[in-house]
N, C-alpha and C positions, 0 to 999 in steps of 0.2 A: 580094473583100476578103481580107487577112490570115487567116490563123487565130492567129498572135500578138498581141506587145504593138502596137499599134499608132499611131504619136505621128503625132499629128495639132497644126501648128499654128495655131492662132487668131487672128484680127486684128480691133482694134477700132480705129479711126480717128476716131469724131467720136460726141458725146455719144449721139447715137440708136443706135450700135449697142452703146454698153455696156447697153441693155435687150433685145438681140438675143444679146447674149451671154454673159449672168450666166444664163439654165436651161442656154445649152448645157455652160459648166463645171460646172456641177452635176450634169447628164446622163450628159459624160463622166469626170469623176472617178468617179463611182457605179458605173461599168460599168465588170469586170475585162475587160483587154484594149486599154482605150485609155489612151493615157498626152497626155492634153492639157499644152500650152505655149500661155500666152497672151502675145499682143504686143500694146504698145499704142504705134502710129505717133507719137500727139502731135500729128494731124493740126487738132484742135480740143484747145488746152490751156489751162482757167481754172484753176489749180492750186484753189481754193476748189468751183467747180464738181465737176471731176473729182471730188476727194477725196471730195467727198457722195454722187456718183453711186455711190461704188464701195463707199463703205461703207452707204449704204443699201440698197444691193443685194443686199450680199454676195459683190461679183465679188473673187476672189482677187488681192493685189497684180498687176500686171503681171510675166512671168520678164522681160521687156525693155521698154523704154521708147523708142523711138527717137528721141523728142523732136523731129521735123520742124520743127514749126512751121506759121505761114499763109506765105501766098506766091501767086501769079496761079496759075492750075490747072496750068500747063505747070511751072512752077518746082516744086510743090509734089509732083505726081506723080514728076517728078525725081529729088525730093532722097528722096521714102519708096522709089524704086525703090532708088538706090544705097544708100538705110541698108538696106533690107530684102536683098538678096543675100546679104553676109554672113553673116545670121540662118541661110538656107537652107544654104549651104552648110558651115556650123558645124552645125549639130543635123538634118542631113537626115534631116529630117521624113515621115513614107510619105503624106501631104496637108498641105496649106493650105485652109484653113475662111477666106472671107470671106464679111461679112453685107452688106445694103443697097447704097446706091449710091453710095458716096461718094466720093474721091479713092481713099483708102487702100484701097480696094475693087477697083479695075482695077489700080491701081499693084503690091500682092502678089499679086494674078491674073497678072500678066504674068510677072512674075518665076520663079514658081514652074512657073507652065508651061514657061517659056522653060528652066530646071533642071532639066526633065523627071520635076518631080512633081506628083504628081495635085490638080487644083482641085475643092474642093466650094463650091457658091453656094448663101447659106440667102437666101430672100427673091427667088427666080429666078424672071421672067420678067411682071415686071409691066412695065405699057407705058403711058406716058400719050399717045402717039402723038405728043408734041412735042419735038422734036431741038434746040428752043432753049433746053432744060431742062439742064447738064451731066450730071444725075443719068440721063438719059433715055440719051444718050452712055456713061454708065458703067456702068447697065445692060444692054443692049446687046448692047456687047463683051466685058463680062464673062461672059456667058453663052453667046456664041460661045465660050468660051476651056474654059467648065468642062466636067469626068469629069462631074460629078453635079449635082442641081438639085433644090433644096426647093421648092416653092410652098406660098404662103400662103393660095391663092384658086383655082379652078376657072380662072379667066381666064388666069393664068401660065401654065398649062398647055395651053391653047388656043393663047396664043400661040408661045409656044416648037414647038409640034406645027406650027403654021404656018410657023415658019422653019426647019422642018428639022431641029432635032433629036429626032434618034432616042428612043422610048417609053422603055427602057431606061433611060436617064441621068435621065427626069422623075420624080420625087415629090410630090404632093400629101401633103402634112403636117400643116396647121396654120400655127399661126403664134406663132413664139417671143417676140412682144411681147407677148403676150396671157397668155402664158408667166407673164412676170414681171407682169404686171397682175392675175391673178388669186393671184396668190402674196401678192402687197403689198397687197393691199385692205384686210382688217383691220387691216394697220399704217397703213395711209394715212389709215384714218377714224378715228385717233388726233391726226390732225396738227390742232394749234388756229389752223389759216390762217385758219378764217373768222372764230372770235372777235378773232384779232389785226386783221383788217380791217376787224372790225364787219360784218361781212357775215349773211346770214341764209340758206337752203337756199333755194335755188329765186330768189331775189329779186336777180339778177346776171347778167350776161352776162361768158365770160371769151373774151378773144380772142387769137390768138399770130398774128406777121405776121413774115415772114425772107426770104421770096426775093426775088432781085433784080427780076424781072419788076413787083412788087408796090411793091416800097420802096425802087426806084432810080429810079423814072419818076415825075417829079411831078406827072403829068397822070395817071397811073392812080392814085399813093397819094392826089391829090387828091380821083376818084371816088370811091373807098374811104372817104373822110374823110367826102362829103358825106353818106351811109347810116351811118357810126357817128355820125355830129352828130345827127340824129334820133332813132337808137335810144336812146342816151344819153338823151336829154330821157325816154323811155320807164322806161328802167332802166339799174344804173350798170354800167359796162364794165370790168371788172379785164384790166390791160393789159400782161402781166408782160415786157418791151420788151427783144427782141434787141440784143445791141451795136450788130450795124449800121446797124438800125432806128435806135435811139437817138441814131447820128452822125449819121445821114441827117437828121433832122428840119431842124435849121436849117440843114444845106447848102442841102436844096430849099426853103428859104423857109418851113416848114410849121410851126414849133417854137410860133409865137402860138398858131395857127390850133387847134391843138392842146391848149395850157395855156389857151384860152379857153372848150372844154368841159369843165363841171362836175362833170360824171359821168363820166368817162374819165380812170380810174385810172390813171397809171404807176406799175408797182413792178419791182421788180429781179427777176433770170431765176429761179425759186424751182426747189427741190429737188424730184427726183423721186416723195416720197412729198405733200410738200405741191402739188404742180401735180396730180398723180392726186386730190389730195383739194376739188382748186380744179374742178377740172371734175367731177367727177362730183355736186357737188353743183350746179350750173350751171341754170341755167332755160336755157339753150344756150352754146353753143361755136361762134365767126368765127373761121374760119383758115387757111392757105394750107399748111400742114404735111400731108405724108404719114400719119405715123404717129397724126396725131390724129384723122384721121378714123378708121381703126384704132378706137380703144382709146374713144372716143365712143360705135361701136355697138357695144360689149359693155357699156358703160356705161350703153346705151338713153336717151342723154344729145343730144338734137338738136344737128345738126353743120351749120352753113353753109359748104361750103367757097368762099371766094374766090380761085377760081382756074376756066380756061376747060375743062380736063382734069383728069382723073383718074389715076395709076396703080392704083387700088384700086377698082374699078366695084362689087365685091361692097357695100360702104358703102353705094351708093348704090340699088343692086336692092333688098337684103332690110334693109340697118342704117337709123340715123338718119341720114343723110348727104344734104342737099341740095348741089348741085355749079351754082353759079351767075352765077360769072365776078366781074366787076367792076363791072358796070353798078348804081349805082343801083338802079334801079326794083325791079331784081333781087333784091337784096337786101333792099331794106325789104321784096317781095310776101313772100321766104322768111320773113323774121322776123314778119309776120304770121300766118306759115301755123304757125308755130311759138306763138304766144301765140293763135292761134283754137282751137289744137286739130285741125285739120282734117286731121295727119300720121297714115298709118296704123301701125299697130302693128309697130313695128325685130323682125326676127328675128336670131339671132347664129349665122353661116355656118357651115356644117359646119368639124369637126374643130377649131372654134377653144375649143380644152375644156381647155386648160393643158398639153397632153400634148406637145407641138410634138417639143419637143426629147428627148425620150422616143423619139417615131417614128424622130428625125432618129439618136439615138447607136444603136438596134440597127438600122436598114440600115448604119450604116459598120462597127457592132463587127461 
């Protein structure tokens, strides 16, 4: 690496990775020798949302904005490839920092290699072993493309070792969600969500649902349905409902089916300190989301996940993380296993100790 100033630029593209990238600016403003720029694609833009993310975070305004936009993956990759060149070729950068899996993840990967400057991937080399995932796609290739490689888990590292690349480029670090998880806890058990709900500690189940596999097929979000209608009668379900979750319901027919369970809450997408404050206080968590099984077992907070794979296996060996599919049966056995008691005791993975991004700015500085 450098022995100088070092400008490294930063990309955040869609709401999950501004919690992957609020310790890294922190990390690297704090260390003499790296001069961070942050980009933010636009890739996912609620003006209301964003705004909260960034200021409950503390992530420093954006230096750019590229404002993309949504678009089909090919369009949207596209348009962040063409705005992002420019960036590079204006502020040549001595790296490119992407986090996660997202569009704007491969799309300044590409770019930035292709300019012949070096790529760093934080969140490298998780695998859910399924290719009909885009995120699975952008992982991937993204990781074929990168100089360097953070992992967040033992398993990144396993796999990456498998496909070849060289010891050298791999890091086992930790993991920068967890980062800002354990930084915002005290502020999050300030958040009055539950009062505002009426809700009580332990006496709630909260569930988040967003990928297409899930909530574009009305015969799977139908399965889905038939195991929260149940659990529901059990205890009430706070349902904080994706956009396109939310359009989805009465295209597939489902929107009754839906408002005719009593206990299954909709509320609108909440803020980052109040959703950290919504689950952790949770008698459990149903969700199809990567990052919540994440931030579930450092919560020691029971995780169902609905979905057939994993990128994140650690979750499921030593956290709270049941990994159960879609089926029915499946779900109601988890949520019993969960209200019997009969889970053994969540351990929280190596190196997941707030430090992530700490490890991650002295290997670059």
């Amino acid at each position: 690496m450098r022995k100088d100033t070092m400008r490294i630029i930063n990309v955040a593209g869609a709401r999950p990775n501004f919690m992957k990238i609020a310790p890294l600016m922190e990390a690297f403003s704090a260390r003499e020798g790296i001069e961070p720029m942050l980009v933010h694609t636009g890739q996912h833009y609620d003006e209301r949302m964003s705004d909260l993310f960034f200021r409950q975070l503390g992530i420093p305004e954006p230096d750019l904005n590229l404002g993309v936009g949504s678009g089909s993956h090919a369009q949207q990759t596209a348009a962040i490839m063409a705005a992002f060149e420019p960036v590079i070729t204006e502020h040549r950068p001595d790296a490119v920092l992407v986090v996660g899996d997202v569009n704007s993840t491969i799309a300044c990967g590409l770019v930035a290699v292709k300019l012949g400057v070096r790529l760093v991937h934080v969140e490298a080399g998780l695998r859910s072993g399924d290719r009909s995932m885009p995120e699975e796609v952008n992982r991937l290739l993204t990781d074929a493309i990168s100089d360097a490689l953070f992992c967040t888990e033992q398993s990144g590292v396993d796999n990456l070792r498998a496909e070849g690349v060289p010891d050298e480029k791999v890091h086992l670090v930790g993991n920068v969600m967890i980062d800002t998880l354990l930084k915002n806890r005290a502020k999050a058990d300030e958040s009055t969500i539950l009062a505002d709900l009426g809700l009580e500690a332990g006496g709630y189940a909260a569930l988040t649902l967003h990928r297409p596999s899930n909530v574009d097929d009305p015969a799977v979000f139908g399965r889905l349905l038939d195991a929260l209608e149940q659990i529901q009668r059990d205890l009430p379900i706070i349902f904080p409902i994706h956009p396109r979750t939310r359009k989805n319901l009465p295209e597939l027919g489902l929107q009754e089916r839906v408002e005719g369970m009593a206990n299954l809450r909709l509320i609108d997408p909440a803020g980052y300190l109040d959703f950290l404050k919504l689950m952790s206080e949770a008698k459990l968590v149903l969700t199809d989301s990567g990052g919540i099984q994440e931030e579930t077992t450092i919560l020691k907070v029971p995780c169902i996940t609905l979905r057939e794979n994993t990128e994140r296996p650690v979750t499921v060996e030593v956290g709270s993380n049941q990994l159960v599919g879609t089926d029915p049966d499946a779900i109601r056995a988890a949520y019993r296993r969960v209200v019997d008691g009969t889970l053994p005791e969540p351990q929280i993975p190596p190196l997941w100790d707030g430090k992530a991004a700490e490890r991650i700015a002295g290997l670059l500085g």
